[in-house]
Residue, then its C-alpha position, 0 to 999 in steps of 0.5 A: x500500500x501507499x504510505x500516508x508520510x507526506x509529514x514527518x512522523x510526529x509533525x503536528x496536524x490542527x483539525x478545527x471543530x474537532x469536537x463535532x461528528x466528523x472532526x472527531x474521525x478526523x483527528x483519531x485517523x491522523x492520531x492512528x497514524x502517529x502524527x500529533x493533533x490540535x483540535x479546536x473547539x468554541x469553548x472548553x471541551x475537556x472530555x474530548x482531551x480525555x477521549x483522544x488522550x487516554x488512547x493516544x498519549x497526553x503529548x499526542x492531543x490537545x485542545x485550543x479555544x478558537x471562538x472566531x475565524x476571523x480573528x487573525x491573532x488567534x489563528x496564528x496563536x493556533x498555526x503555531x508549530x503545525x504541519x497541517x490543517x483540516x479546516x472542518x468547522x463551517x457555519x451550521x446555524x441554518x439562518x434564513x438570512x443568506x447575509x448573515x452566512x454565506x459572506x461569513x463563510x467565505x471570508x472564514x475560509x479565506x482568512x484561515x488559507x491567508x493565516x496558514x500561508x503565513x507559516x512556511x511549515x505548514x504543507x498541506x491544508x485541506x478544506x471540508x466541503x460538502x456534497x451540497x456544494x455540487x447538487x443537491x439529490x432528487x428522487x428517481x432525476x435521470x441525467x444528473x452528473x457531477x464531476x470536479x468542475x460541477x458547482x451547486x449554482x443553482x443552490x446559490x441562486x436560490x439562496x440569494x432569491x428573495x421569493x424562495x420559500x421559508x421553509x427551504x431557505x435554511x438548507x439553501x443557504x447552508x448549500x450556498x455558503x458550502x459552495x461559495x466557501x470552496x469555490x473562494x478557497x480555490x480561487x484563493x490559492x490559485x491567486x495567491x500561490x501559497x507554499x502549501x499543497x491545498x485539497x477539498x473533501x467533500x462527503x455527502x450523508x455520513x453514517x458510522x460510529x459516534x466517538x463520544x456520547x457529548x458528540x450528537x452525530x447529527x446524520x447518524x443520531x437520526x438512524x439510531x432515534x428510529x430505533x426509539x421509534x422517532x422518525x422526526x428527522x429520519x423523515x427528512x432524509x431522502x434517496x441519496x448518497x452516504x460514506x461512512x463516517x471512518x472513510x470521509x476522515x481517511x479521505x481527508x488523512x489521504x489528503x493530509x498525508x499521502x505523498x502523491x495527492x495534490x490539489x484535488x476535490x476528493x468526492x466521498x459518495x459511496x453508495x446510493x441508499x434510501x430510507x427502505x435501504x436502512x429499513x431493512x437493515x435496521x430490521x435485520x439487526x433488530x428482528x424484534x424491535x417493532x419501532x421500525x417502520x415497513x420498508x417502501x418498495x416503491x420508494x425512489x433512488x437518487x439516479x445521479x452519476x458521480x464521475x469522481x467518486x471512483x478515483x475516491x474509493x482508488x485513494x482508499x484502496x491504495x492508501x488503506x487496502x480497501x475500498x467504500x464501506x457499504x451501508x449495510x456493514x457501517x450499520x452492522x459495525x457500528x449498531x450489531x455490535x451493541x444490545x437492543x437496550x444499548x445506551x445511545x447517546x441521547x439516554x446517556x444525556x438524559x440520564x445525566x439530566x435525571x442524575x443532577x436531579x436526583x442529587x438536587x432532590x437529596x438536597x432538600x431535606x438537608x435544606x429544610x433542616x437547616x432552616x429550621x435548625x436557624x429558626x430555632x437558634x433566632x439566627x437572621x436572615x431566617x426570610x432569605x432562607x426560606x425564600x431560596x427553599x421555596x425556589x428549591x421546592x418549585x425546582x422539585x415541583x416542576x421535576x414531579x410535574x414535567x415526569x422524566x425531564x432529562x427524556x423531555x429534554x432530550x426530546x425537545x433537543x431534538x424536535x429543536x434540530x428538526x425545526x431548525x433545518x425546517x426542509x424535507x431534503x435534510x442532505x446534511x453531509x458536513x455537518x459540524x459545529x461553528x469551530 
């Protein structure tokens, strides 16, 4: 096989947004690999140092607090000493204001290629784009075809019309800001000629393993709320194409890494599925699991052709010894493996939610005998404890009413997230937090 030493080994690699779904794979590829990494995170994320340095060493990851792409300072605070970056943190607040994301994005993207050329030890940077940034999938389409100059420019157009429809401005937008950000990026190095060899990945529908139960792993977090028999967000997915989540980041330690790839857009489109597809599987996997809906045999197919997906999967094949993971294996390794009653991350967070109650609740006889006990010496401020005891018992009350809050909760996060995309064509291939 090919060898992944572009870098020397132990160089360091920055990976921002390292705390989101795909960021995460990122950084533990290249951490596999024996390189260094870097991640950066909007605010302090000590469980993902933990993650990555329980497994790999306590010098072989940290974390950088990197609120703002703009902020040239703080980004040449966070260059310092890498070899190589993966830029993977993009806006995902689905605004309805195409004002108010994709001149961001773009002006995000450029500062990060300008802040990077700065430093002649970094040699490579490669940038997360998204399927979304060359079309946008429709069910049972003949004649669509992608290859490395197609552009998503109707998805622009799109977004910046004021007659679109409310409903589908959020994921046109998201679409435009994806597109406009790689296409600035290669036309930014093209002018400016940085020393470093630049690259784009672009992944389309990620499903596979969730690292870190504080990881949402938006694409993925669907499969598992049909399991529970929420089909809330799944219902938005429609034909289309996935990559499992290990092959996107492999992709993108190709381009960080592999010796020969230079100055390619590196398409990860595995292999058509829709939801009848992922039905069926999930049936196979948990025969006696009654959430799961019929599959649809009528249901449509995405018909497009995907020029570069096959010089993709040859980068694996010669990187890594095998080419796409298909659909049915990612699902078999990464829900097979564990029980019908196995704690997804939604439960875990819910019974994070319910614990710190608990441990409230144990808290409130204490407090009354404490009250009483200051009653009873003539202690003041005798009021002022009372008051914060009736707050106490309204917390207790509102845990009674609401039943399970940390199931509420989590089932008002995720009607949340639906809402947010508000679109029925949710094709959210690089989904990652805003750093």
């Amino acid at each position: 096989m090919a060898k992944l030493n572009a870098l020397p080994q132990g160089s360091t690699v920055l990976v921002t947004g390292a705390n989101g779904y795909i960021g995460s794979h990122i950084a533990n590829t290249i951490l596999e690999q024996g390189y260094r990494v870097r991640g950066t995170v909007r605010s302090p994320k000590p469980w993902l140092d933990e993650l990555f340095q329980s497994k790999y060493g306590k010098d072989k990851y940290e974390s950088i607090t990197l609120s703002n792409f703009e902020d040239e300072e703080a980004l040449a605070k966070a260059f310092d000493g890498v070899s190589a970056v993966a830029h993977v943190a993009s806006d995902v607040s689905f605004s309805k204001d195409p004002n108010a994301v994709i001149p961001w994005v773009v002006k995000a993207t450029e500062t990060v290629l300008a802040a990077a050329a700065k430093f002649p030890a970094i040699k490579r940077v490669v940038l997360t784009s998204s399927s979304s940034a060359v079309i946008i999938p429709e069910t049972n389409k003949p004649g669509d075809r992608v290859d490395e100059n197609t552009w998503n420019d109707s998805a622009v157009k799109s977004a910046w019309d004021p007659s679109l429809a409310e409903d589908k401005k959020p994921y046109y937008i998201y679409a435009a800001s994806k597109t406009e950000g790689e296409r600035a990026a290669w036309k930014w190095v093209g002018k400016n000629k940085p020393g470093y060899v630049f690259s784009t990945v672009l992944p389309n529908c990620n499903w596979g393993e969730i690292l870190h139960p504080e990881i949402y792993g938006s694409t993925m977090g669907w499969v598992r709320d049909v399991l529970k028999g929420d089909y809330e967000a799944f219902a938005l997915y429609v034909p289309q194409y996935f990559v499992d989540v290990v092959d996107t980041a492999r992709l993108h330690a190709i381009a960080l890494l592999g010796e020969n790839v230079e100055s390619q857009r590196i398409f990860g489109f595995a292999e058509e599925v829709n939801r009848s597809d992922v039905f069926k599987t999930l049936r196979a996997l948990r025969p006696d699991n009654e959430n799961i809906p019929e599959p649809d045999e009528n249901e449509g197919h995405d018909l497009t052709e995907v020029v570069p997906a096959k010089k993709a999967e040859q980068l694996l094949k010669d990187y890594y010894g095998r080419g796409w993971t298909g659909y049915k294996e990612t699902h078999n390794k990464t829900l097979g493996q564990e029980s019908p009653e196995s704690d997804d991350e939604d439960q875990r967070f819910a019974n994070r939610v319910n614990q710190a109650l608990r441990d409230f609740n144990h808290t409130v006889p204490l407090s009354l005998l404490a009250c009483n006990v200051m009653m009873i010496a003539g202690f003041d401020r005798v009021d002022a404890n009372w008051q914060a005891l009736m707050v106490f018992g309204c917390l207790v009350l509102l845990r009674v009413i609401v039943g399970d809050l940390g199931q509420w909760l989590t089932s008002l996060r995720r009607r949340f997230w639906v809402w947010l995309t508000g679109w029925r064509v949710f094709n959210l291939s690089s989904i990652e937090e805003k750093s």
